[in-house]
MARRO-973997 format. One record per residue (C-alpha): residue in three letters; x, y, z; residue number from 0. Coordinates in steps of 0.1 Angstrom, whole numbers, plus 2048, in hexadecimal, padded with zeros to 3 digits. Example, Ala and Ser with C-alpha at 12.3 -4.5 7.8 and 13.67 -1.06 7.14 Angstrom:
<drenlos>
res=ala&xx=87B&yy=7D3&zz=84E&n=0;
res=ser&xx=889&yy=7F5&zz=847&n=1;
</drenlos>
This chain:
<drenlos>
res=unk&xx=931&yy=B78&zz=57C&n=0;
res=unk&xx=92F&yy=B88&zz=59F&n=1;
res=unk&xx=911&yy=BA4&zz=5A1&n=2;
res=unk&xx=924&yy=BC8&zz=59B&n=3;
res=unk&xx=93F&yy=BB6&zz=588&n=4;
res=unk&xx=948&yy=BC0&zz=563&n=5;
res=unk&xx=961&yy=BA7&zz=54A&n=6;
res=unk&xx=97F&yy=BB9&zz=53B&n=7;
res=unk&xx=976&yy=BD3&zz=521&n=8;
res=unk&xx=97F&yy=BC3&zz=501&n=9;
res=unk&xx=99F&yy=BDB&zz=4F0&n=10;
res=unk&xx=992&yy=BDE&zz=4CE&n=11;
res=unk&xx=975&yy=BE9&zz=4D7&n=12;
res=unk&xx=97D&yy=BFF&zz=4F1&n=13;
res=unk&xx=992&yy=C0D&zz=4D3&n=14;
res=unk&xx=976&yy=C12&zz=4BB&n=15;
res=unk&xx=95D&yy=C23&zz=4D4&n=16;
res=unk&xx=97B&yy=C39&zz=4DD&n=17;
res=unk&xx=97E&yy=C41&zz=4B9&n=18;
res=unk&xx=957&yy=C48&zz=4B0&n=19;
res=unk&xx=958&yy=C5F&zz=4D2&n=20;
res=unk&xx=975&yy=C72&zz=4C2&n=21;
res=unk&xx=966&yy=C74&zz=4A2&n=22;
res=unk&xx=945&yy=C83&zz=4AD&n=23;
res=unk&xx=953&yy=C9D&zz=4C0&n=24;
res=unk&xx=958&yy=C8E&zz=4E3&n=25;
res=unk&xx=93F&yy=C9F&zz=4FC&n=26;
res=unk&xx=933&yy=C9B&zz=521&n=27;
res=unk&xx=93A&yy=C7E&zz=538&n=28;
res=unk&xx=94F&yy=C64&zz=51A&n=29;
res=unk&xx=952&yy=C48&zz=533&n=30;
res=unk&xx=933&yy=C44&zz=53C&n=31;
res=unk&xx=927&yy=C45&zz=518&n=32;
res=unk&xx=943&yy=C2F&zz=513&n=33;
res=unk&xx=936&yy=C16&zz=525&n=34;
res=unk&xx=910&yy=C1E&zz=51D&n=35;
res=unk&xx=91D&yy=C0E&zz=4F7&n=36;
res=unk&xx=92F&yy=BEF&zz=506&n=37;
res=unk&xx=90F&yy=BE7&zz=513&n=38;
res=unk&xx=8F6&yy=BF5&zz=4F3&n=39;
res=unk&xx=913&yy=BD7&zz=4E2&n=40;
res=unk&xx=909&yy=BBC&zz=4FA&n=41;
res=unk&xx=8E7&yy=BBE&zz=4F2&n=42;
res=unk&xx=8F7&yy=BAE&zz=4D2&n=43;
res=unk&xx=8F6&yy=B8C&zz=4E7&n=44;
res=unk&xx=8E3&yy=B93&zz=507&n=45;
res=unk&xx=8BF&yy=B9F&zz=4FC&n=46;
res=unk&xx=8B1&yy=B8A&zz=4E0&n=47;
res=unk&xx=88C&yy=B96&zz=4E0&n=48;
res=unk&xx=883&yy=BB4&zz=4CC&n=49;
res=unk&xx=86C&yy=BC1&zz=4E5&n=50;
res=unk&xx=884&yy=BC1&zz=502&n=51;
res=unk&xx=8A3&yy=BD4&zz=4EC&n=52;
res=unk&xx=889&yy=BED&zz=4DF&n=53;
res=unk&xx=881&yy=BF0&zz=501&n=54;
res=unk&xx=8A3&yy=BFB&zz=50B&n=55;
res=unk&xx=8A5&yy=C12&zz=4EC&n=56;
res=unk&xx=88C&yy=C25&zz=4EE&n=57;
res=unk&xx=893&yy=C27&zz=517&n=58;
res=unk&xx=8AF&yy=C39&zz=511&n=59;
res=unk&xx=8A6&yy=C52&zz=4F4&n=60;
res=unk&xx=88B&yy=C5B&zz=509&n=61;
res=unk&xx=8A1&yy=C62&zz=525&n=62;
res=unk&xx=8C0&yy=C70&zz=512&n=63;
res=unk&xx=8A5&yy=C8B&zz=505&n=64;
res=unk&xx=892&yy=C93&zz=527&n=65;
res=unk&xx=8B4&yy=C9B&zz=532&n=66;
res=unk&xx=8C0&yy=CB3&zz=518&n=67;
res=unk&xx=8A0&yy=CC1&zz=51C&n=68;
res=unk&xx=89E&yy=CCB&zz=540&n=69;
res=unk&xx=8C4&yy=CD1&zz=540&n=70;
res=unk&xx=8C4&yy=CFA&zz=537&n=71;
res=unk&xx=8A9&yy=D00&zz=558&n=72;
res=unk&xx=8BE&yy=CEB&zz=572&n=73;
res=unk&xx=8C2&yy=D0F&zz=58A&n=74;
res=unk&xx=89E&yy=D0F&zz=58A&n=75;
res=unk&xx=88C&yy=CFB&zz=5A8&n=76;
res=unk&xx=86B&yy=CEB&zz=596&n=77;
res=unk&xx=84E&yy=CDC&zz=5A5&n=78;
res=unk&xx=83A&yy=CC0&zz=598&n=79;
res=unk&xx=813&yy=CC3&zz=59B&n=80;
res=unk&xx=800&yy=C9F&zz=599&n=81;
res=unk&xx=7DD&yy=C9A&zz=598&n=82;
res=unk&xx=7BE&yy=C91&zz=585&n=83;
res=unk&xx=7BB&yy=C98&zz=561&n=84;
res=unk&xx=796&yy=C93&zz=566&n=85;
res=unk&xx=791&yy=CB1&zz=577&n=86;
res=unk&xx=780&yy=CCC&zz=56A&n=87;
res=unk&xx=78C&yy=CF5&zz=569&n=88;
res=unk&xx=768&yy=CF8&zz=57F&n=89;
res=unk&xx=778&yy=CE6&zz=59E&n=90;
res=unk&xx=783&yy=CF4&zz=5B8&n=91;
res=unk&xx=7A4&yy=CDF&zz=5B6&n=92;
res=unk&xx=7AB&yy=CEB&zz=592&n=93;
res=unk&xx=7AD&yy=D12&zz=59A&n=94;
res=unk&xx=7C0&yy=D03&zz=5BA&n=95;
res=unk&xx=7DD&yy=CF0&zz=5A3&n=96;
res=unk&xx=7DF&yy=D13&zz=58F&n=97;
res=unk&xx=7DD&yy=D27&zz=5AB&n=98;
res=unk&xx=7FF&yy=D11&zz=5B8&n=99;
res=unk&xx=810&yy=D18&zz=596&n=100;
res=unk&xx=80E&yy=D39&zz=597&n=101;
res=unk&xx=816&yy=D3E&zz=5BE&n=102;
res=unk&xx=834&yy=D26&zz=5B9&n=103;
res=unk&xx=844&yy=D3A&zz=592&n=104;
res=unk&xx=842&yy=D5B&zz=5A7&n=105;
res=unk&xx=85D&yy=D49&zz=5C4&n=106;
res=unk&xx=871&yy=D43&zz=5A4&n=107;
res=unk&xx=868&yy=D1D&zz=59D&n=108;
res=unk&xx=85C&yy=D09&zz=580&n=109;
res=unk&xx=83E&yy=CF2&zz=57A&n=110;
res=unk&xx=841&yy=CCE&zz=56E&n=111;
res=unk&xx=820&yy=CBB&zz=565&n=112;
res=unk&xx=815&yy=C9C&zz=551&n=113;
res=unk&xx=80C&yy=CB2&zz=535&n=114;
res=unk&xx=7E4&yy=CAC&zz=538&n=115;
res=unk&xx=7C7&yy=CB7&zz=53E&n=116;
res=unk&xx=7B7&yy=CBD&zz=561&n=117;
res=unk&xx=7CF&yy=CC3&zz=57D&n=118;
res=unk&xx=7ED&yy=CC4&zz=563&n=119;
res=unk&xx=7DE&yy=CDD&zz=54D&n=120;
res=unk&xx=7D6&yy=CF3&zz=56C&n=121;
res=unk&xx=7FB&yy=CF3&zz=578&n=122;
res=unk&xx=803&yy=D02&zz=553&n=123;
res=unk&xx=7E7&yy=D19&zz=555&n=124;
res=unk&xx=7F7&yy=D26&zz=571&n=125;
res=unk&xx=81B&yy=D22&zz=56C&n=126;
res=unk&xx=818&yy=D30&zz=545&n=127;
res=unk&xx=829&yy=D1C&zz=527&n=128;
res=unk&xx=84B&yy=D2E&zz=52E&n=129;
res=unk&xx=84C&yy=D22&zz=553&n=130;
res=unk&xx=83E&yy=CFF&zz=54E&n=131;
res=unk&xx=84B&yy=CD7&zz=542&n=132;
res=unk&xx=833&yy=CBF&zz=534&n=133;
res=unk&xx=83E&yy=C9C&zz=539&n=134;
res=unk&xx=822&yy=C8D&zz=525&n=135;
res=unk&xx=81E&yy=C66&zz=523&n=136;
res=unk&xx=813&yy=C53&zz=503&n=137;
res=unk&xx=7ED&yy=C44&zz=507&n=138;
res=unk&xx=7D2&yy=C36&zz=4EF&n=139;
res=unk&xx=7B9&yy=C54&zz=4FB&n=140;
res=unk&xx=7CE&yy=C6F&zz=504&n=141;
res=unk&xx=7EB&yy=C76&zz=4EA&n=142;
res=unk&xx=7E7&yy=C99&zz=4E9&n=143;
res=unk&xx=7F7&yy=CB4&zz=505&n=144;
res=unk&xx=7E2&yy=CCE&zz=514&n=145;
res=unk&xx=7DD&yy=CF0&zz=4FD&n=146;
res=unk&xx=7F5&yy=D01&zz=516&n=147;
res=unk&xx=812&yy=CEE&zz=50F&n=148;
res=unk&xx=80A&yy=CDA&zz=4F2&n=149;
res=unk&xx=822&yy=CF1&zz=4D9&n=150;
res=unk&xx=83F&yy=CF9&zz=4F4&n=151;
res=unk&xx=864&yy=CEC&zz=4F1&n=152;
res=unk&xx=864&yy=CE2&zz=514&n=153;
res=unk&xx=846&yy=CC2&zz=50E&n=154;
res=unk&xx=853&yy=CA0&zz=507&n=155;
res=unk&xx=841&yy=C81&zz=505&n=156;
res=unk&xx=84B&yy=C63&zz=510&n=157;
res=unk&xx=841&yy=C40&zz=506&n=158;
res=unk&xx=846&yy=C2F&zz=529&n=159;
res=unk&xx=839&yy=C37&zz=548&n=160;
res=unk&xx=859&yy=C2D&zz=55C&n=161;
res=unk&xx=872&yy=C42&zz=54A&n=162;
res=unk&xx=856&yy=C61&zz=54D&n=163;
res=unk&xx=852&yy=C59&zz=575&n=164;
res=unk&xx=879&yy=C5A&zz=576&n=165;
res=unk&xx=878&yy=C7E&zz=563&n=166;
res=unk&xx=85C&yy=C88&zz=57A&n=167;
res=unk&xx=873&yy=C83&zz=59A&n=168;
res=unk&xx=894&yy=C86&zz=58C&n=169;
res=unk&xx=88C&yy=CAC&zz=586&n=170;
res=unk&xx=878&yy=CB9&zz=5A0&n=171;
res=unk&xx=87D&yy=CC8&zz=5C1&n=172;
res=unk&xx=859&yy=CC4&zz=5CA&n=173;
res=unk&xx=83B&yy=CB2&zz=5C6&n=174;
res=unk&xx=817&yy=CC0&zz=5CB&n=175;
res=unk&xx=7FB&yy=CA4&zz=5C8&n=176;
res=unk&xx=7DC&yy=CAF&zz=5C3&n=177;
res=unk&xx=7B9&yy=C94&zz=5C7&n=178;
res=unk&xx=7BC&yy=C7A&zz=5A6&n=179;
res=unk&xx=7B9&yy=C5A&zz=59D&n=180;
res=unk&xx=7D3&yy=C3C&zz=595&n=181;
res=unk&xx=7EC&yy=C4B&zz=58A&n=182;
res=unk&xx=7EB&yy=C68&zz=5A5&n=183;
res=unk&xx=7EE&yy=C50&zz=5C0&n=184;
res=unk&xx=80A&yy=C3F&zz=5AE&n=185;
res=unk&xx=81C&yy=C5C&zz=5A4&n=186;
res=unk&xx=819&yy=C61&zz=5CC&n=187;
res=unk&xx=820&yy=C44&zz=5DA&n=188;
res=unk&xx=83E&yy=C40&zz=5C6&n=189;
res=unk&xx=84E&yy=C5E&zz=5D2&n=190;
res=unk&xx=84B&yy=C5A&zz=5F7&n=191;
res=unk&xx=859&yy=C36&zz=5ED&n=192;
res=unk&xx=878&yy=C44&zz=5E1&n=193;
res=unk&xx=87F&yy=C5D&zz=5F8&n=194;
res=unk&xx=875&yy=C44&zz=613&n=195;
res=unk&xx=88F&yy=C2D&zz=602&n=196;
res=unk&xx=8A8&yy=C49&zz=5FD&n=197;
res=unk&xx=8A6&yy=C41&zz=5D3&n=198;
res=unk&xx=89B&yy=C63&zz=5CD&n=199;
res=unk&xx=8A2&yy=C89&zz=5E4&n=200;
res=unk&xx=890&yy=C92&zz=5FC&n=201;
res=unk&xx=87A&yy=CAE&zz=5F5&n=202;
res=unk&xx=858&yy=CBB&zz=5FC&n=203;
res=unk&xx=839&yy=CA7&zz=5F8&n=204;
res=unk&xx=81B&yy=CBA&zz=5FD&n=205;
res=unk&xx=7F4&yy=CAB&zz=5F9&n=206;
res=unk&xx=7E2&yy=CC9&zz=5F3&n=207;
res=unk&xx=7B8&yy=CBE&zz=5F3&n=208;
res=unk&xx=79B&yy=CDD&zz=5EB&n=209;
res=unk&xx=795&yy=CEE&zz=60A&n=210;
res=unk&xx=77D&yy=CD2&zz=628&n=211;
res=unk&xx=78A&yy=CBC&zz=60D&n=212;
res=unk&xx=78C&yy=C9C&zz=61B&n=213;
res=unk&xx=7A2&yy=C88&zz=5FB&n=214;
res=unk&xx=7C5&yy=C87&zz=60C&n=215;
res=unk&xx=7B4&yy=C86&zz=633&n=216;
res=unk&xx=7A4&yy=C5F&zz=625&n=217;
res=unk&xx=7CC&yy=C5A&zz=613&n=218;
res=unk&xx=7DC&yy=C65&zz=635&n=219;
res=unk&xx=7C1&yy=C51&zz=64C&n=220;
res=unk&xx=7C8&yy=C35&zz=638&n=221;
res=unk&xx=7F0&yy=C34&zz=63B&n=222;
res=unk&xx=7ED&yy=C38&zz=65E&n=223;
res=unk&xx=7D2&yy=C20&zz=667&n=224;
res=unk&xx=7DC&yy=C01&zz=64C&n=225;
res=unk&xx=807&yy=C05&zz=649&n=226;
res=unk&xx=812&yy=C19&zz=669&n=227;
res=unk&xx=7F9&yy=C05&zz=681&n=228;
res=unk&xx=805&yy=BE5&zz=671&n=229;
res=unk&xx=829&yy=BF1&zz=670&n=230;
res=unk&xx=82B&yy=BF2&zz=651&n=231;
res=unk&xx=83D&yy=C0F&zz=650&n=232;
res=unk&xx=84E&yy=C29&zz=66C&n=233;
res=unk&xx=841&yy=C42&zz=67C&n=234;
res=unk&xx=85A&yy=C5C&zz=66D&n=235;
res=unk&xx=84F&yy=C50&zz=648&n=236;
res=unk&xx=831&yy=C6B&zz=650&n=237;
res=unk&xx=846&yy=C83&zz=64E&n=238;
res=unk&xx=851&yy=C7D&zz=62B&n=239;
res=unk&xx=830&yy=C8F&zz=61E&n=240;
res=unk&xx=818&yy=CAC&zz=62A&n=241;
res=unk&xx=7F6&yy=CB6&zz=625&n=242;
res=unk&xx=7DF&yy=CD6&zz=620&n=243;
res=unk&xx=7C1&yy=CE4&zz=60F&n=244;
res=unk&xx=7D2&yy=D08&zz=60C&n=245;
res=unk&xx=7E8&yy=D10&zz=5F1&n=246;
res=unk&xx=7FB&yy=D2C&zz=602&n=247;
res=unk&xx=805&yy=D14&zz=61C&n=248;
res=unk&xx=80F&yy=CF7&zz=5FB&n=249;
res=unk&xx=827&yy=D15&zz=5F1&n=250;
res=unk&xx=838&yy=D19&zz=612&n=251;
res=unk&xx=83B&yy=CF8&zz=617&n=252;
res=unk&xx=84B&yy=CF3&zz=5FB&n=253;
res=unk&xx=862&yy=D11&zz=5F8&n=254;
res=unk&xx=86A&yy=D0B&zz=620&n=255;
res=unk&xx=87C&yy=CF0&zz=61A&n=256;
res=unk&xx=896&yy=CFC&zz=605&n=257;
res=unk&xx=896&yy=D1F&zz=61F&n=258;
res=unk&xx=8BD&yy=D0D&zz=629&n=259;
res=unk&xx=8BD&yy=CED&zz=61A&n=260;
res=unk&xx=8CD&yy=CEB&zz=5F8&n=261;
res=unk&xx=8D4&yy=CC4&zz=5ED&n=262;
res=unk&xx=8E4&yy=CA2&zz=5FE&n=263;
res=unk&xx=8FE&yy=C8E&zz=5F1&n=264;
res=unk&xx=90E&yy=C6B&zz=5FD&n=265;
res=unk&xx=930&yy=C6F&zz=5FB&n=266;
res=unk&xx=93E&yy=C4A&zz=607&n=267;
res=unk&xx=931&yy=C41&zz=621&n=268;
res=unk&xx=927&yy=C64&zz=62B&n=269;
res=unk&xx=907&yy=C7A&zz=626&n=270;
res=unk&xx=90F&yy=C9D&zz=618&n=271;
res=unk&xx=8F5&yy=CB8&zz=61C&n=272;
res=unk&xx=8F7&yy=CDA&zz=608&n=273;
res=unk&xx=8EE&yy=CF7&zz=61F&n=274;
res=unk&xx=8E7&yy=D1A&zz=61B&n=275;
res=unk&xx=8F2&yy=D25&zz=63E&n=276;
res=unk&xx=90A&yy=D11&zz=650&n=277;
res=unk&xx=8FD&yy=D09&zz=66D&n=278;
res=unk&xx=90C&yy=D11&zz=694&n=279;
res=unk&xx=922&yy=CF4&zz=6A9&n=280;
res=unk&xx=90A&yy=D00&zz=6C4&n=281;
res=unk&xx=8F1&yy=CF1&zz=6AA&n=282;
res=unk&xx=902&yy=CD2&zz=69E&n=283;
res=unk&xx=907&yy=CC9&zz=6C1&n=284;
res=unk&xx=8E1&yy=CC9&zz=6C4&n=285;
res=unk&xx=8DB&yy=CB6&zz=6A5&n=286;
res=unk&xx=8F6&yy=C9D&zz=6AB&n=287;
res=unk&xx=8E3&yy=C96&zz=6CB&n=288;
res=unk&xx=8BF&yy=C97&zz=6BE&n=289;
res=unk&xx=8C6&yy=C84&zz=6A0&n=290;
res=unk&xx=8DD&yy=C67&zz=6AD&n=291;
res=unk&xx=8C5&yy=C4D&zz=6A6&n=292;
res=unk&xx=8CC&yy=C52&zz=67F&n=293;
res=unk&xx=8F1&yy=C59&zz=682&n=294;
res=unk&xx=905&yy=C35&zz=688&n=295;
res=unk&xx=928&yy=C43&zz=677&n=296;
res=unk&xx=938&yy=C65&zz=677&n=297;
res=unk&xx=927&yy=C83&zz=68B&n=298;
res=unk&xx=915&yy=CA0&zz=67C&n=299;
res=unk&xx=931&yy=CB9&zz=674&n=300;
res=unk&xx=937&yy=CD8&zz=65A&n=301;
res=unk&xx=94E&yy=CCD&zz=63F&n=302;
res=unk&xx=95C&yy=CDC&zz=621&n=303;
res=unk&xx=956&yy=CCD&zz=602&n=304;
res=unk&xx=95F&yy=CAC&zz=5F9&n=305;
res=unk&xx=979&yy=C9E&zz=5DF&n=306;
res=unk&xx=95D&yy=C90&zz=5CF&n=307;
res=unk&xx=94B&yy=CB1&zz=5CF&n=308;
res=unk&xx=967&yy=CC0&zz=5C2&n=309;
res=unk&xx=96C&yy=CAA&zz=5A3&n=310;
res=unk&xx=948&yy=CAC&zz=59A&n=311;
res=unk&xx=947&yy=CD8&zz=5A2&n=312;
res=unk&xx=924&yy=CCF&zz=5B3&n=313;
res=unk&xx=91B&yy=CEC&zz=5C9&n=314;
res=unk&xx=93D&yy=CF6&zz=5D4&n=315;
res=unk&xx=935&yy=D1C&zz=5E3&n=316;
res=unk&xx=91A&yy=D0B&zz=5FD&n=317;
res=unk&xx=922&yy=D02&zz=61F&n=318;
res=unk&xx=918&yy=CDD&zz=627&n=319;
res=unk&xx=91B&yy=CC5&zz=644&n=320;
res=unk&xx=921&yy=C9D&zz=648&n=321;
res=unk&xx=91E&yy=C83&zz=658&n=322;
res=unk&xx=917&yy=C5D&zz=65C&n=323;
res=unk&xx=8F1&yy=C59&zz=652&n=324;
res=unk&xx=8E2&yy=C37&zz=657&n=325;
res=unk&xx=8D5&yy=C36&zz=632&n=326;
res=unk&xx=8B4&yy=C29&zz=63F&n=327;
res=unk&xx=89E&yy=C41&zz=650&n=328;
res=unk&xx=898&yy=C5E&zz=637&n=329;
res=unk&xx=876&yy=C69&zz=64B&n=330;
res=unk&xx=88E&yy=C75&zz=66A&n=331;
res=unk&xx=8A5&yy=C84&zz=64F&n=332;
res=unk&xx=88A&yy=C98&zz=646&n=333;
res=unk&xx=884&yy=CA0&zz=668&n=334;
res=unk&xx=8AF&yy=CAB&zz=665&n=335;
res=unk&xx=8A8&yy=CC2&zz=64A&n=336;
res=unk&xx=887&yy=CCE&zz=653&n=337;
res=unk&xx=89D&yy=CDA&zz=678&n=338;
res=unk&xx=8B8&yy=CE2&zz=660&n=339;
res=unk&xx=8A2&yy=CFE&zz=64D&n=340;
res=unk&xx=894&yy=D09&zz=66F&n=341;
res=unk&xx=8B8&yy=D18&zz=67D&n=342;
</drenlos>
């Protein structure tokens, strides 16, 4: 059957899923859970091994949960703080990741960690319990969450690492990295992959190291000297992350971005971007001409909002612009926003 292509729903059983929605109540978004049982059905005949259905089960509780969870805070911008769980509340980079917290709860923004000790436990410590989500992972040696958030409604745990990672991004508007290990790096990595790849938002990405640290300068040397020398990668993928060793200047980066920028949205065959301040035609001009390389369709232009917006009541009192993006070079469209938040 051609990729994308679905065979005829079968009538009776359309029926009977209609009728056990009914009977529970109905809720949110029935066709899609509609079709999220036509395909929990096919498993029937599809996946044979155990392993591989309990996979997919236990996927999607996990999910299905992280999402009710986080749903009641989704006005609140929330940061998530990655680093070393081996790092002791004597380092200069602990009181750094708390220090961030609590810079970042006074703008009016929450904390997301991996629940842990180290780096994690610092970003509670400074966020507090009633500011912070632990999105906790299940290990051999580390099952328990840190004291701060260990009894609080807003810690889940999660079995697999993927479905966590997808939390992780999913719900943040931010991502501070302090120095780590493994899982640091690929907690890193992976986001500048997606917002290279335009899977995930754009959105800050800040490498804060102790101050004369020299942790992210060695990361940053690297990238340049091994994947942009060898063209591995553009030059405007640098721009997809920053560094610093002061935590005053992590918070403004961070909060800086979102000074006029609000959100993006494809619409078709158009990018939408969510503004706080319309910008001028006197400024469109100039970003129509400064930005051309990325723009192969429709000029920038202020628009209001679209059917699709309409349906789906996302953001409707914002002014927002469109136009044509190439759907390739997110490191220049974060060069767009970053002139964007700059009018």
């Amino acid at each position: 059957m051609p990729n994308g292509s679905r065979p005829p729903a079968d009538p009776k059983q359309r029926e009977l899923i209609n009728a056990l929605i009914t009977h529970t109540g109905g809720g949110y978004n029935a066709d899609l859970v509609t079709d999220l049982i036509e395909q929990a059905l096919k498993m029937l005949t599809d996946v044979e091994d155990r392993g591989d259905a309990n996979l997919i089960r236990t996927a999607t509780r996990e999910l299905r949960y992280a999402f009710r969870l986080f749903a009641p805070y989704s006005a609140h911008r929330k940061v998530t703080i990655f680093g070393s769980a081996r790092t002791q509340p004597a380092k200069k980079e602990y009181q750094q990741a708390a220090d961030l917290a609590a810079e970042i709860v006074k703008a009016g923004w929450m904390v997301i960690t991996g629940a842990g000790p180290g780096i994690m436990q610092a970003g509670h410590e400074g966020a507090g319990p009633e500011n912070s989500f632990g999105v906790n992972i299940r290990l051999p040696w580390e099952q328990s969450a840190n004291p701060v958030i260990e009894k609080d409604k807003k810690l889940m745990t999660f079995r697999y690492f993927f479905t966590r990672k997808l939390i992780f991004v999913r719900h943040s508007d931010a991502i501070a990295l302090f120095p780590g290990g493994f899982g640091t790096m690929d907690e890193g990595f992976e986001a500048i992959t997606l917002m290279q790849t335009g899977k995930a938002q754009l959105m800050p990405l800040v490498l804060v190291d102790k101050p004369g640290g020299t942790y992210w300068k060695t990361f940053d040397k690297n990238i340049r000297e091994h994947l942009l020398r060898n063209a591995l990668i553009s030059p405007d993928d640098l721009h997809l992350y920053s560094m610093t060793d002061d935590v005053k200047e992590a918070v403004q980066i961070i909060t800086r971005f979102y000074r006029n920028f609000h959100s993006t949205r494809f619409v078709r065959d158009q990018l939408v971007i969510r503004l706080q301040h319309a910008p001028t035609q006197h400024a469109l001009d100039a970003l129509n001409e400064d930005f051309a390389d990325i723009i192969p369709g429709d000029k920038i232009r202020t628009i209001s909002p679209t059917t699709d917006e309409i349906q789906d009541e996302d953001h409707l009192s914002l002014p927002r612009i469109a136009f044509g993006f190439d759907k390739r070079q997110y490191g220049r469209l974060r060069q767009l926003i970053d002139r964007l938040n700059g009018l």
